[in-house]
DRENVEX-824375 format. One record per residue: residue in three letters; y, x, z of N, C-alpha, C, O, CB in turn. Coordinates in steps of 0.02 Angstrom, whole numbers, always signed. Glycine has a CB too. Example, Ala and Ser with C-alpha at 12.3 -4.5 7.8 and 13.67 -1.06 7.14 Angstrom:
2
aa, n_north, n_east, n_up, ca_north, ca_east, ca_up, c_north, c_east, c_up, o_north, o_east, o_up, cb_north, cb_east, cb_up
ala, -284, +660, +390, -225, +615, +390, -165, +660, +390, -166, +712, +423, -224, +565, +452
ser, -112, +642, +354, -53, +684, +357, +2, +645, +394, +57, +670, +402, -30, +704, +286
***
This chain:
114
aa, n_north, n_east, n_up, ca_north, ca_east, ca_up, c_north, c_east, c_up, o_north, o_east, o_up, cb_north, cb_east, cb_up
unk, +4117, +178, +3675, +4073, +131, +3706, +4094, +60, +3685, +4146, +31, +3702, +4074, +139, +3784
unk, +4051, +41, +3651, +4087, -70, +3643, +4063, -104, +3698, +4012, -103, +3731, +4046, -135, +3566
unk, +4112, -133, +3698, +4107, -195, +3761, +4080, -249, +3742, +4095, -274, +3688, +4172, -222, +3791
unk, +4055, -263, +3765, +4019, -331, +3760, +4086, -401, +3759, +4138, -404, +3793, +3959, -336, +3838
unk, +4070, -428, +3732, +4124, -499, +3729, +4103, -567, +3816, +4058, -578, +3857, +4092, -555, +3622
unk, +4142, -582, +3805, +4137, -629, +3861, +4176, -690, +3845, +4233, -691, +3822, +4162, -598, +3927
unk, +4144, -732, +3858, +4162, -803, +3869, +4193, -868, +3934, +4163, -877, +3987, +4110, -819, +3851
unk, +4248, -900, +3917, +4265, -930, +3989, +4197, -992, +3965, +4165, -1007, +3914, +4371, -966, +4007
unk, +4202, -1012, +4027, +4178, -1109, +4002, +4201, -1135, +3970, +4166, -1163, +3928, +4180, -1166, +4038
unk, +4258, -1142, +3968, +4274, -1200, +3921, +4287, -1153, +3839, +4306, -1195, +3797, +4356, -1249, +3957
unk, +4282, -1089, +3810, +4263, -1053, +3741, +4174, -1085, +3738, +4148, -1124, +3698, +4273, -943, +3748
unk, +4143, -1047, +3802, +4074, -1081, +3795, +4054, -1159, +3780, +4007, -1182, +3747, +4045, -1068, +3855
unk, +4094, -1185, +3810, +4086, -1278, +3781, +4099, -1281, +3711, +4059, -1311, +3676, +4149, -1341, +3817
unk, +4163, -1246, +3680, +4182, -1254, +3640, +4126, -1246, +3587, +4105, -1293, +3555, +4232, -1225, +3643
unk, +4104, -1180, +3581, +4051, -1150, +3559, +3983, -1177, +3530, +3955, -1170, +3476, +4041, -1118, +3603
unk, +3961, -1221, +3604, +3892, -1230, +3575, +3888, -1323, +3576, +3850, -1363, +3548, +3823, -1183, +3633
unk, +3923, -1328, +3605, +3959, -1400, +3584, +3948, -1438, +3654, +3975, -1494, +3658, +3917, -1447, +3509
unk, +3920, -1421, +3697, +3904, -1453, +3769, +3955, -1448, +3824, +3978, -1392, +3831, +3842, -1420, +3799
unk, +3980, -1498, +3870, +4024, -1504, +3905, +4014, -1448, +3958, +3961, -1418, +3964, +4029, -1568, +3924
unk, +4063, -1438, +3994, +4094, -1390, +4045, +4030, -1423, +4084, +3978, -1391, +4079, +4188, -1396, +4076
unk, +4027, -1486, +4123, +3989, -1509, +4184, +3943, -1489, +4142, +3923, -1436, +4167, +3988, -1584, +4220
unk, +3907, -1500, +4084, +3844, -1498, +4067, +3805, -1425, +4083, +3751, -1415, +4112, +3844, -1518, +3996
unk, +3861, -1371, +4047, +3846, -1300, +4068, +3836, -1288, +4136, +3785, -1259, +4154, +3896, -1258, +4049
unk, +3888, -1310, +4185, +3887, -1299, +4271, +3820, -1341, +4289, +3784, -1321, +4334, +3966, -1337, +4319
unk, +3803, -1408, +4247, +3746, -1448, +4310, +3642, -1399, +4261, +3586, -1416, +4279, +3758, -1606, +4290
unk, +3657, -1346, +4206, +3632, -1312, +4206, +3591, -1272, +4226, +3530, -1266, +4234, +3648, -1308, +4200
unk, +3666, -1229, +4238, +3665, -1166, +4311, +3651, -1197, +4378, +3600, -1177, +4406, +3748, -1125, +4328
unk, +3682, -1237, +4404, +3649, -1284, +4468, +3570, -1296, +4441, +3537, -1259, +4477, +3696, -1373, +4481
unk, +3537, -1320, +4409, +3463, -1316, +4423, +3434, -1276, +4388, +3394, -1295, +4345, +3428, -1371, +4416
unk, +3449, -1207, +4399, +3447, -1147, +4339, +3400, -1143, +4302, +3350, -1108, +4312, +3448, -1083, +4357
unk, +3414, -1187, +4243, +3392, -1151, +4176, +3420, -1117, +4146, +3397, -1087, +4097, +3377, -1179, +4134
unk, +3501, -1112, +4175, +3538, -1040, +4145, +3569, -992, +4211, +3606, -1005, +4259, +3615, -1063, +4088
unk, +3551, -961, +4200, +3570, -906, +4258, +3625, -923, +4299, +3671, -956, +4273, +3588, -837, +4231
unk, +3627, -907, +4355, +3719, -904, +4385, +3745, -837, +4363, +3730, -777, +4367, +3733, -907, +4484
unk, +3815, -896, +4326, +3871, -857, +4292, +3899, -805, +4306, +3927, -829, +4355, +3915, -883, +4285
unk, +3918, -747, +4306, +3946, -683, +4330, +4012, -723, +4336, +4037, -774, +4313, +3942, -608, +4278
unk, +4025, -678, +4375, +4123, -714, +4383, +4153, -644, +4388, +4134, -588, +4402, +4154, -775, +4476
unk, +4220, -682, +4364, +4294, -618, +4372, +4305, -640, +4442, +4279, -685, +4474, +4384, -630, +4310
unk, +4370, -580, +4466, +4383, -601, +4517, +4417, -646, +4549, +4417, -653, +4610, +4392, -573, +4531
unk, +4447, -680, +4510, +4449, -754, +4520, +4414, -816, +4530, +4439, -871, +4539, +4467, -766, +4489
unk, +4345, -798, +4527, +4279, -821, +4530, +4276, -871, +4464, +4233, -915, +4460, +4263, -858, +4605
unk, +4328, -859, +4408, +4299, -904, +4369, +4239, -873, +4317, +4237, -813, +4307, +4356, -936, +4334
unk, +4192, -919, +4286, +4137, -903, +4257, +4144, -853, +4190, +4187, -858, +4146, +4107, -967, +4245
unk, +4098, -812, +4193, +4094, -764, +4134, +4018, -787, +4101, +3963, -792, +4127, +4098, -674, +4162
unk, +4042, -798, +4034, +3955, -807, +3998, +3967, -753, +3930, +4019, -734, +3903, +3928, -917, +3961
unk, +3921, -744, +3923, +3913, -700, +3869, +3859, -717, +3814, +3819, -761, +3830, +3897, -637, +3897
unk, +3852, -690, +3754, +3825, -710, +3689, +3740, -739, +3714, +3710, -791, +3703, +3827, -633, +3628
unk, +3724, -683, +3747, +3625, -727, +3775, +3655, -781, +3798, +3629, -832, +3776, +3559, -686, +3858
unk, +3733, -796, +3860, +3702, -880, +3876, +3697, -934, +3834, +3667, -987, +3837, +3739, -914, +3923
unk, +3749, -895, +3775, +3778, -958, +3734, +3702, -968, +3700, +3674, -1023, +3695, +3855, -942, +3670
unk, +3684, -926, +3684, +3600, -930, +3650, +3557, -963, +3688, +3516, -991, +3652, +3561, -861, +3640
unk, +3546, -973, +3756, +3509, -999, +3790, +3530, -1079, +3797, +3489, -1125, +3799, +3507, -960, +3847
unk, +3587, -1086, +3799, +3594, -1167, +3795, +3602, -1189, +3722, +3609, -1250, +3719, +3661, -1196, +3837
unk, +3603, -1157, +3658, +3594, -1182, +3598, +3525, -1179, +3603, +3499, -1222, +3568, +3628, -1149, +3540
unk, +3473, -1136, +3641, +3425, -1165, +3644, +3390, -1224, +3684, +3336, -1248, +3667, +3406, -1129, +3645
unk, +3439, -1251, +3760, +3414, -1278, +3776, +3427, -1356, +3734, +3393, -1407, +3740, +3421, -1260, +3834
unk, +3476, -1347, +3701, +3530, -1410, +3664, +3445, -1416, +3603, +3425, -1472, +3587, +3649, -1367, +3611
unk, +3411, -1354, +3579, +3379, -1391, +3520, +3323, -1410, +3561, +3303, -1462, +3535, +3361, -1348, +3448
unk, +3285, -1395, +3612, +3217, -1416, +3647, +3248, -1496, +3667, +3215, -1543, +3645, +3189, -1356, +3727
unk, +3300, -1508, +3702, +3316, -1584, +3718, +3327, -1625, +3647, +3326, -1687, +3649, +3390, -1590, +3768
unk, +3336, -1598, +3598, +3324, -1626, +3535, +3257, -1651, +3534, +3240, -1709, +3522, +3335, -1580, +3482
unk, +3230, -1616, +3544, +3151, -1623, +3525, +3120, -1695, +3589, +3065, -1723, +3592, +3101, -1521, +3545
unk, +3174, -1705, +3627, +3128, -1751, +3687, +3095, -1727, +3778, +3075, -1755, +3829, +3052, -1764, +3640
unk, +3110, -1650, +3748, +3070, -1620, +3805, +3114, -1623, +3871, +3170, -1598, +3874, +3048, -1540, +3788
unk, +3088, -1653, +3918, +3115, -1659, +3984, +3152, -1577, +3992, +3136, -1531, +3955, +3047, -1681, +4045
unk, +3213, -1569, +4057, +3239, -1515, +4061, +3180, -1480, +4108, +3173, -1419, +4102, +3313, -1521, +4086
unk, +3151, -1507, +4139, +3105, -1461, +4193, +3044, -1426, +4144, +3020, -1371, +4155, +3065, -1518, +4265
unk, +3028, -1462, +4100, +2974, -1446, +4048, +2987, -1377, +3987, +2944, -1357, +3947, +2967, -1521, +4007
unk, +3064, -1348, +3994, +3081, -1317, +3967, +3093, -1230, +4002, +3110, -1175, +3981, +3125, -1357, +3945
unk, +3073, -1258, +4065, +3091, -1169, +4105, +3051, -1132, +4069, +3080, -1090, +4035, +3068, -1150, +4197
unk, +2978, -1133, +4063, +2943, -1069, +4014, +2956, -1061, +3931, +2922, -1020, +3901, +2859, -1079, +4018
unk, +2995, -1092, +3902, +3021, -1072, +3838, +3067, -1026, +3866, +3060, -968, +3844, +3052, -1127, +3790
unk, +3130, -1039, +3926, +3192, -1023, +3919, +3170, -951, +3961, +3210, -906, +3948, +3253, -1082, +3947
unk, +3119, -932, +4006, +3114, -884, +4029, +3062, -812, +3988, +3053, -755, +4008, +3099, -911, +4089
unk, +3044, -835, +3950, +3036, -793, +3900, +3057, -743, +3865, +3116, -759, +3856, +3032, -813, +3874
unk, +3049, -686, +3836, +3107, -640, +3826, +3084, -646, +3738, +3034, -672, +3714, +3105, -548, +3877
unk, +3151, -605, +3695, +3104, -601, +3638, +3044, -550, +3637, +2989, -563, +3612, +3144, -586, +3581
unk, +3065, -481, +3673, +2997, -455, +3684, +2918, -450, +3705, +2873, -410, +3694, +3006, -437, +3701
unk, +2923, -510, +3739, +2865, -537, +3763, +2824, -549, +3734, +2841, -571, +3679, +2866, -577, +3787
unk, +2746, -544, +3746, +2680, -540, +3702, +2663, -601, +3728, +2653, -615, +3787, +2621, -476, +3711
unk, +2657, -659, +3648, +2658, -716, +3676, +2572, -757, +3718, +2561, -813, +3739, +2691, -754, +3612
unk, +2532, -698, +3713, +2459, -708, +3744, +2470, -694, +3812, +2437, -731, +3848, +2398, -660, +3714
unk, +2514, -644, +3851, +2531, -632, +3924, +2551, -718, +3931, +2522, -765, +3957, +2603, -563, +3943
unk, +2616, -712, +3893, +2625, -780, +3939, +2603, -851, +3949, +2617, -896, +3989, +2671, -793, +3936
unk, +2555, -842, +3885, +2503, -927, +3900, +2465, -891, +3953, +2437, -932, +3990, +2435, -968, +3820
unk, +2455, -831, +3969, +2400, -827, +4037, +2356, -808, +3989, +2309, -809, +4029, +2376, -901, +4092
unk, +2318, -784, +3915, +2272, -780, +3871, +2254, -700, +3879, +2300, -660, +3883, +2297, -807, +3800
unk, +2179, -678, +3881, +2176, -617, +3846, +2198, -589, +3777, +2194, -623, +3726, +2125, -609, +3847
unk, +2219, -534, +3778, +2215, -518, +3702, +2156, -501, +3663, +2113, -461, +3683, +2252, -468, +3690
unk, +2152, -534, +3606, +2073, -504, +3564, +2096, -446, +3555, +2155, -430, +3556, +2040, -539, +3484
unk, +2029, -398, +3541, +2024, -313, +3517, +2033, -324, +3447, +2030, -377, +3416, +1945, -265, +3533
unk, +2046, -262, +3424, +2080, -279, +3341, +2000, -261, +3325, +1961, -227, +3359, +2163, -215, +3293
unk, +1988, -294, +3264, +1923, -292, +3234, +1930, -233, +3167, +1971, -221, +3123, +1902, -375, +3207
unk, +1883, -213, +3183, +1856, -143, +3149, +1842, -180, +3074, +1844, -239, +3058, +1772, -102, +3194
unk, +1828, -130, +3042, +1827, -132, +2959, +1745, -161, +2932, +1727, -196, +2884, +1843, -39, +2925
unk, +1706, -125, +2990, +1644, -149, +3014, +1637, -205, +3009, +1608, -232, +2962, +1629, -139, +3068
unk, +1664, -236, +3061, +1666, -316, +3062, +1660, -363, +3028, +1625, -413, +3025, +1703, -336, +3075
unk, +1725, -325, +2985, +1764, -362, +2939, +1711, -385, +2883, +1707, -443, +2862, +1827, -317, +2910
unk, +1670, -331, +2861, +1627, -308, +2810, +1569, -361, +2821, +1530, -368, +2774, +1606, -226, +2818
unk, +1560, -392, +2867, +1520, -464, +2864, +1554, -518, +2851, +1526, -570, +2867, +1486, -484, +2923
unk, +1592, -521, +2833, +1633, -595, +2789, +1663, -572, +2745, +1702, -524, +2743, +1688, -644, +2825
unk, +1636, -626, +2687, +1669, -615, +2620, +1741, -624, +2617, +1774, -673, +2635, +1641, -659, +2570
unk, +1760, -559, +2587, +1820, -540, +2562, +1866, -589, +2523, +1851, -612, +2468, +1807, -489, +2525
unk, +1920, -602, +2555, +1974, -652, +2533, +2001, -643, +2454, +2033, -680, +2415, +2037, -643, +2586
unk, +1971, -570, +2450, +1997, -553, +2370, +1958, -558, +2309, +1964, -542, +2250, +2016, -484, +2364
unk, +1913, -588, +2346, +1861, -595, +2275, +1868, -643, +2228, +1857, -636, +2168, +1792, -606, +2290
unk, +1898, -728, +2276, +1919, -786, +2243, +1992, -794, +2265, +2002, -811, +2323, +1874, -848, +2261
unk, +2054, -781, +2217, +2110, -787, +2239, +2114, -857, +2216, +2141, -893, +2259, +2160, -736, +2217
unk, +2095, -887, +2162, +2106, -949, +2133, +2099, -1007, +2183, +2066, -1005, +2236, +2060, -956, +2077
unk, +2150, -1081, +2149, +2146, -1117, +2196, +2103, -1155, +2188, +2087, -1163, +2130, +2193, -1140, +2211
unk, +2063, -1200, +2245, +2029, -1233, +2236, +2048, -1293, +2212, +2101, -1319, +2230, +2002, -1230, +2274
unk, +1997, -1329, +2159, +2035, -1398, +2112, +1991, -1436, +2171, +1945, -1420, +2210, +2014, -1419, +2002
unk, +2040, -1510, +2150, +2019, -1587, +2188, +1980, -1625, +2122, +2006, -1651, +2073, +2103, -1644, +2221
unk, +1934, -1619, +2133, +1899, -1707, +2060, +1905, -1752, +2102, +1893, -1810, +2087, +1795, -1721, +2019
***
């Protein structure tokens, strides 16, 4: 059976380059989960958290407020990304369909600019 690896806070700071408070004031307005603890109650993080705050580290790159970031960070990779805008899914289109618009293979060439 492999064990999964685990991380203290301060390997995790080390890691993704963000301070100890930064990780804890995080978890306080959870965009990262509360930390599993040993029985010492100190914090256990593991490889998803470190992934979740290298992701939250590149969205604050980008400008995006931290509250503006809960539906990126609660997302899974499995997730069908039309559930979570709230979108129906289109029906896959039949061959039928298809067969009323001209075929992408007829002109592969690129179009010139005069």
């Amino acid at each position: 059976m492999k064990t999964e690896l685990t991380f203290t806070i301060k390997q995790t700071a080390e890691k993704t380059g963000i301070s100890e408070d930064t990780i804890r004031y995080y978890e306080k307005i959870a965009l990262l989960p509360r930390a599993e603890r040993k029985d010492n109650g100190h914090r256990i993080y593991r490889q998803e958290d470190i992934d979740t705050i290298h992701l939250i580290y590149c969205l604050k790159k980008t400008g995006m407020p931290l509250e503006e970031m809960r539906p990126f960070l609660t997302v899974s990779v499995d997730a069908d990304p039309a559930k979570v805008r709230g979108e129906t899914k289109l029906k896959p289109v039949s061959p039928v369909e298809i067969s009323y618009f001209p075929s992408a293979k007829e002109d592969k060439s690129p179009t010139s600019v005069r």
